[in-house]
TIRO-2110 file (N, C-alpha, C; in Angstrom, 1 decimal):
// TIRO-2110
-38.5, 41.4, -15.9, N, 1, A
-37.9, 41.4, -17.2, CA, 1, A
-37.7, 40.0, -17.7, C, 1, A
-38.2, 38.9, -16.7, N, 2, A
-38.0, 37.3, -16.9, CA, 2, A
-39.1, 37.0, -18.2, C, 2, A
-39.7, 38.0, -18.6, N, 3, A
-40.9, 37.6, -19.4, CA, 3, A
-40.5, 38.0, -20.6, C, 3, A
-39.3, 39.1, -20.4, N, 4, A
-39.7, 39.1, -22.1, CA, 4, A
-38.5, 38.5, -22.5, C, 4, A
-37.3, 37.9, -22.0, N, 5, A
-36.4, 36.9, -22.5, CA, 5, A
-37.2, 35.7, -22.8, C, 5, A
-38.6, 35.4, -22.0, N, 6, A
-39.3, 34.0, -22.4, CA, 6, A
-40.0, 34.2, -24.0, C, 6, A
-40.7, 35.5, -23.6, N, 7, A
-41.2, 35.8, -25.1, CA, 7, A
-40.4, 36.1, -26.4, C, 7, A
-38.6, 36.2, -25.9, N, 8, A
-38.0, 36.4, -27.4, CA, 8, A
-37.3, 34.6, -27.6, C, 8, A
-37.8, 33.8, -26.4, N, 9, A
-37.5, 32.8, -26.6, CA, 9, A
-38.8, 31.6, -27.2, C, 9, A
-39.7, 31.8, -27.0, N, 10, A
-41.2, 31.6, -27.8, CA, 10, A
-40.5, 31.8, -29.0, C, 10, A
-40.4, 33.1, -29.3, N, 11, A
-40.1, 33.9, -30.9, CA, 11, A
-39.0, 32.7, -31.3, C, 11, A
-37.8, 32.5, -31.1, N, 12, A
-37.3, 31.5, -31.3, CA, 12, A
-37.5, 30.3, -32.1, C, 12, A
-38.3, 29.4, -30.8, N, 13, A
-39.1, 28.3, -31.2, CA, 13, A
-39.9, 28.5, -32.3, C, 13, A
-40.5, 29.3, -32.6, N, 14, A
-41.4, 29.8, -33.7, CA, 14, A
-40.6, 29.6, -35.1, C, 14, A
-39.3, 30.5, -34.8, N, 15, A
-38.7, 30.2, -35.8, CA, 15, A
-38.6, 28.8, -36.7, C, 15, A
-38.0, 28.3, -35.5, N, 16, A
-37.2, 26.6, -35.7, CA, 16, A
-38.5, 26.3, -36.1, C, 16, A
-39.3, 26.0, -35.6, N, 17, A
-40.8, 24.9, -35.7, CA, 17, A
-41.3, 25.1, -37.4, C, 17, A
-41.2, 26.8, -37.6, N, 18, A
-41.9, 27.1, -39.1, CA, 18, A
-40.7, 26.9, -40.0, C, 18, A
-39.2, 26.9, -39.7, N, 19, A
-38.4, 26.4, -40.5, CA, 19, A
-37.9, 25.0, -40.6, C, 19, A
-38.5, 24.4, -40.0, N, 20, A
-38.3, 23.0, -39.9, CA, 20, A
-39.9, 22.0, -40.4, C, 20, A
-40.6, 22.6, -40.3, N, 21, A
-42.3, 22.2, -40.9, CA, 21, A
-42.4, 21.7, -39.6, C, 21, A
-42.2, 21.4, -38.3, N, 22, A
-42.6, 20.9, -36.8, CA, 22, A
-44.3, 21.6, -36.7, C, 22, A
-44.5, 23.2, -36.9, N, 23, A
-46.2, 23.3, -37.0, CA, 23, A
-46.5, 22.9, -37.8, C, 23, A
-48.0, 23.2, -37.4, N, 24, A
-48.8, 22.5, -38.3, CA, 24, A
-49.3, 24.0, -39.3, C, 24, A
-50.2, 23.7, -40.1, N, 25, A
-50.5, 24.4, -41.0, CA, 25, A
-51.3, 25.5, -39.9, C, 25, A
-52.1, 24.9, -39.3, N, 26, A
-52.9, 25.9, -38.8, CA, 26, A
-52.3, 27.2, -37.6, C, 26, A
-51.0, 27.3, -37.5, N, 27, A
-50.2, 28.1, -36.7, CA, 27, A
-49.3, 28.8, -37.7, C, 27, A
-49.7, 29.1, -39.0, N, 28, A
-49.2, 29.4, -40.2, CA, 28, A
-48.5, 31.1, -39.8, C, 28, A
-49.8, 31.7, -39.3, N, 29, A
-50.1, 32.9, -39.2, CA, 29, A
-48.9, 33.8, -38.2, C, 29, A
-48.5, 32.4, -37.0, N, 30, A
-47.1, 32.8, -36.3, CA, 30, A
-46.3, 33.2, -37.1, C, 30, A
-46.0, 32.9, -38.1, N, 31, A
-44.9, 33.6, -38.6, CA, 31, A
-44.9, 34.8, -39.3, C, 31, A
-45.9, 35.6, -39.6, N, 32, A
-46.1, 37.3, -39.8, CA, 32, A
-45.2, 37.4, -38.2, C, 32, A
-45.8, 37.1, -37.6, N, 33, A
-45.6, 38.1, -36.0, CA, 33, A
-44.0, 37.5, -35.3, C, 33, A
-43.3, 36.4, -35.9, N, 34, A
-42.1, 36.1, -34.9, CA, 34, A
-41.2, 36.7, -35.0, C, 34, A
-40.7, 37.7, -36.3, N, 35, A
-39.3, 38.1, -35.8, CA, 35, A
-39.8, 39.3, -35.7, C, 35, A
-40.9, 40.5, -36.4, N, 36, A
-41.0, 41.4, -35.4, CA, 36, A
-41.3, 42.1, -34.1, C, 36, A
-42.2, 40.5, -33.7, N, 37, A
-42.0, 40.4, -32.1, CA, 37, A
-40.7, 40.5, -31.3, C, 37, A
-40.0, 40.0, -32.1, N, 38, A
-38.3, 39.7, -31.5, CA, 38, A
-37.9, 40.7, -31.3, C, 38, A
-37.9, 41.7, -32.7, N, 39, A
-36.9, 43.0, -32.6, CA, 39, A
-37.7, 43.7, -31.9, C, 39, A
-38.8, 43.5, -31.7, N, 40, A
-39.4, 44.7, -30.7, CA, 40, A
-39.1, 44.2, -29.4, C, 40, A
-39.1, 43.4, -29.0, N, 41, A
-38.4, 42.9, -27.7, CA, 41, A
-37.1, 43.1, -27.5, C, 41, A
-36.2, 42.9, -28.7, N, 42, A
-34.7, 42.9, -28.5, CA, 42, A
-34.8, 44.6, -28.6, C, 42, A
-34.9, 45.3, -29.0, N, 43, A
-35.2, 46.8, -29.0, CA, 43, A
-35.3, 47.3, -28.0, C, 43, A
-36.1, 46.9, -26.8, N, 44, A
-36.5, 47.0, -25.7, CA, 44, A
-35.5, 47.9, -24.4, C, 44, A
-34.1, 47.0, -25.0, N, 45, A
-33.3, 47.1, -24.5, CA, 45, A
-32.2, 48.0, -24.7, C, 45, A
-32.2, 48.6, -26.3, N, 46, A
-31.1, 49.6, -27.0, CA, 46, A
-30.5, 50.7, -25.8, C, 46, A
-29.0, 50.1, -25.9, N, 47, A
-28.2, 51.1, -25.3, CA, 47, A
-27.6, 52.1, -26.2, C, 47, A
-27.5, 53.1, -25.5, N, 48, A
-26.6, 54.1, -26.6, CA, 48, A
-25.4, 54.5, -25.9, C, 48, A
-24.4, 54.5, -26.9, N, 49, A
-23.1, 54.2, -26.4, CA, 49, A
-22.3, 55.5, -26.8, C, 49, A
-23.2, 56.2, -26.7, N, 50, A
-22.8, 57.7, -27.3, CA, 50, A
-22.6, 58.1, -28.6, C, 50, A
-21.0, 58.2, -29.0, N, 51, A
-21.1, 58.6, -30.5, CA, 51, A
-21.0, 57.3, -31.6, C, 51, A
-21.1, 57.5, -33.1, N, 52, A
-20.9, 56.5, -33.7, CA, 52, A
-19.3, 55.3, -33.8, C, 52, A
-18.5, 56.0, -32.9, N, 53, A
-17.0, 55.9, -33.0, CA, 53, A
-17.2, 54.8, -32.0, C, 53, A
-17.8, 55.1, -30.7, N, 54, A
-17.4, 53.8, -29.5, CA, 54, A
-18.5, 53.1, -30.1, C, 54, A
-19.5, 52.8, -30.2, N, 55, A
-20.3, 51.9, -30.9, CA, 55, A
-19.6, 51.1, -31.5, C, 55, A
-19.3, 51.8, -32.7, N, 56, A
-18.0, 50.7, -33.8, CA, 56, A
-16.6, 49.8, -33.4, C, 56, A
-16.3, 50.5, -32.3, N, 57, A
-15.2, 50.4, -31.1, CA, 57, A
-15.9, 48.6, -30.4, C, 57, A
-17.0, 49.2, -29.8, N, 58, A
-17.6, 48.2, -29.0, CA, 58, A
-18.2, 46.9, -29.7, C, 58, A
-18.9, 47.2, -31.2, N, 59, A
-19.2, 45.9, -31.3, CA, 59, A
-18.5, 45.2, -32.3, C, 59, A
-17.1, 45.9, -32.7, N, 60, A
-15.5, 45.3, -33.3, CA, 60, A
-15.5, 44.2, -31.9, C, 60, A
-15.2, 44.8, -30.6, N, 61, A
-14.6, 44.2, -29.8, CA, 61, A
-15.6, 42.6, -29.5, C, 61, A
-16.8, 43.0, -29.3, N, 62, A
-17.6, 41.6, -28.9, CA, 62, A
-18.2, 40.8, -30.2, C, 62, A
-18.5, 41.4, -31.7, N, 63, A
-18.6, 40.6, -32.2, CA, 63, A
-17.5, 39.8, -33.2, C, 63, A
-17.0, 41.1, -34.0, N, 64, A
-15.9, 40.9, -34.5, CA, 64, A
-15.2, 39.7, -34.2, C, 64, A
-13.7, 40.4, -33.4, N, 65, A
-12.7, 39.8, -32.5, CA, 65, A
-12.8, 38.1, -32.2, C, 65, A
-14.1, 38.0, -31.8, N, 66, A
-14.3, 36.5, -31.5, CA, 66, A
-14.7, 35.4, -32.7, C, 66, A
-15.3, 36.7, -33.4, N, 67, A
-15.7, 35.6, -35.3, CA, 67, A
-14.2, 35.2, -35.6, C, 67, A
-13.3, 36.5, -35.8, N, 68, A
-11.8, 36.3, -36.4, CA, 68, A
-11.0, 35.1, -35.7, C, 68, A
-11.1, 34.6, -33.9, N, 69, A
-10.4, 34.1, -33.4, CA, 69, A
-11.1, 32.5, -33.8, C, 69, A
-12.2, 32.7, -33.9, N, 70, A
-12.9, 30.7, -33.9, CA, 70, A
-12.8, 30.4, -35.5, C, 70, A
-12.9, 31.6, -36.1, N, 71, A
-12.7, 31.0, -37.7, CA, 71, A
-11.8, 30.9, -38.2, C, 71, A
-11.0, 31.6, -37.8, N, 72, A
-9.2, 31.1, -38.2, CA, 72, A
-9.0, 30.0, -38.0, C, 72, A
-9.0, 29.4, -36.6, N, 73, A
-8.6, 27.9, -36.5, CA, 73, A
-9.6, 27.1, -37.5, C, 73, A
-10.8, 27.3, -37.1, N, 74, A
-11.9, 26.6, -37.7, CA, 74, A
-11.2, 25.9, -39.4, C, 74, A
-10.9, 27.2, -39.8, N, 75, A
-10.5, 27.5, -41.2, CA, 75, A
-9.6, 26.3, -41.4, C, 75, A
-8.3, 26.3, -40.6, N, 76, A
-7.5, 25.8, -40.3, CA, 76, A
-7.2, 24.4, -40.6, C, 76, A
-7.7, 23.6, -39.1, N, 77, A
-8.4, 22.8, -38.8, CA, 77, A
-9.1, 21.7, -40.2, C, 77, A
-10.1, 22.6, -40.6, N, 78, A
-10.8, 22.1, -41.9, CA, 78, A
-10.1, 21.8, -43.6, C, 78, A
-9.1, 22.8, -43.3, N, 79, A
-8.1, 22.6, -44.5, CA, 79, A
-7.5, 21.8, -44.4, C, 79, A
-6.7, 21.2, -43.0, N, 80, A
-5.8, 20.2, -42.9, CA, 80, A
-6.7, 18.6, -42.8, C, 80, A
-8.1, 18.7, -42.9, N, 81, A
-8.4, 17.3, -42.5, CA, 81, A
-8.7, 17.3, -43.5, C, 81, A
-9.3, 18.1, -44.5, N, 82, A
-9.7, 17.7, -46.1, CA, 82, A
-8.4, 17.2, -46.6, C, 82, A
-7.0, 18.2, -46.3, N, 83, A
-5.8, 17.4, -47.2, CA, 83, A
-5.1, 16.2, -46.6, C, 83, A
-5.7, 16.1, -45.2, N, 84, A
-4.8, 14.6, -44.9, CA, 84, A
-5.7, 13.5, -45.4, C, 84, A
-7.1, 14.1, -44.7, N, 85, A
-7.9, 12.6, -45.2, CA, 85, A
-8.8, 12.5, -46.3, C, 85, A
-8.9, 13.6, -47.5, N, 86, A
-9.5, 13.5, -48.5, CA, 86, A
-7.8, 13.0, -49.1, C, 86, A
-7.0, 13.1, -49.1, N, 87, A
-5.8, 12.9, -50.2, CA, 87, A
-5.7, 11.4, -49.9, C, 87, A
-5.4, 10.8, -48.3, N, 88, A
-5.8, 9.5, -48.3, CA, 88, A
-6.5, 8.8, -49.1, C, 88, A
-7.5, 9.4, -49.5, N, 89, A
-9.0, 8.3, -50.4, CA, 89, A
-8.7, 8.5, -51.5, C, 89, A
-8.3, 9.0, -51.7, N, 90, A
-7.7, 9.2, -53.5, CA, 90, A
-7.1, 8.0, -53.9, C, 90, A
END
């Protein structure tokens, strides 16, 4: 299974390289095939978690929950250094 984490990590690099101009012209064509290489790899793996209720349950808890917890401070954080040190420069 070590191969196809390497292959959705190829896909990756593909990304970065054709969003960043790093290839060249002639490796143009990678990018038809990089992200639905991905999802068919990341697919590979679909668990079913039964009904549509624990699903929504489950990916509240792992993706949610953690957005809400880093962006709040983040949020935070970022408001207080614009008003201490942008009011400063004024």
């Amino acid at each position: 299974m070590e191969f196809i984490d390497l292959a959705k990590g190829i896909c990756i690099l593909l990304v970065i390289g054709l969003h960043t101009g790093a290839m060249p012209d002639s490796l143009a064509w990678l990018g038809m095939i990089r992200m639905p290489l991905y999802f068919v790899l990341s697919g590979l793996f679909f668990k079913d978690y039964g009904n549509f209720r624990g699903s929504v349950v489950r990916k509240v808890n792992k993706l949610l929950i953690p957005f809400v917890f880093f962006t709040l401070p983040m949020g935070l954080i970022s408001i207080l250094w614009k008003t201490i040190f942008m009011g400063i420069s004024r």
